[in-house]
N, C-alpha and C positions, 0 to 999 in steps of 0.2 A: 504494500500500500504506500511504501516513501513514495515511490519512481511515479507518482501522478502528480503534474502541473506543479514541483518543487514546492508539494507540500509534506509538513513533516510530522507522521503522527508519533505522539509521545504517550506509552502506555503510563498505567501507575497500579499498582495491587489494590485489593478491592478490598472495601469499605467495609465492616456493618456498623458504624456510628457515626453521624456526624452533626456539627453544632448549626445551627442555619439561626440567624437572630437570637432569639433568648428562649433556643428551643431545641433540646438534643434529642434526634431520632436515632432511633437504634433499630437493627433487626435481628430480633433474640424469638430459634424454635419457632421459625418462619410465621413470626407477627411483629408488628410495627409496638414498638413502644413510644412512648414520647414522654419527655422530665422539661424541665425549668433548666438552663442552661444561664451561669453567673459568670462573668468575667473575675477573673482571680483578684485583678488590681482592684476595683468598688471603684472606680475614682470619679463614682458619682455621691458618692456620699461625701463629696471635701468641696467646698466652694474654695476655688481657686483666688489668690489675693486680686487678681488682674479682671476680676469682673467685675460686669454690669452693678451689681446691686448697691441698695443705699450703704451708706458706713455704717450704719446704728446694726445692720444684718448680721455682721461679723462678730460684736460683741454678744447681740443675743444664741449665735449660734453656738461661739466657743464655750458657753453658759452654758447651755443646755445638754453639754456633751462630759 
């Protein structure tokens, strides 16, 4: 299959899990599972010093933590 029109197919070993958004499907005993899928970092849970938000935010945030 290379030797058509100098295109080049690139295999890869095959899957049974994978992350797609905030959603991990897996194929386990041929049925679809599906979990909650979390990014390991969080780094939604930290409001970065370089944003939008008002100044008063930061105080109450580091507060409440």
């Amino acid at each position: 299959m290379n030797n058509y029109h100098d295109l080049e197919w690139i295999f890869s070993p095959l899957y049974y899990k994978v992350n797609f958004l905030d959603i991990t499907i897996a194929l386990q005993d041929q049925k679809i599972h599906t979990t909650l899928y979390k990014k390991p970092e969080n780094v939604y849970l930290y409001i970065p010093p370089n944003s939008s938000h008002p100044p008063g935010i930061f105080l109450d945030y580091y507060m409440a933590t």
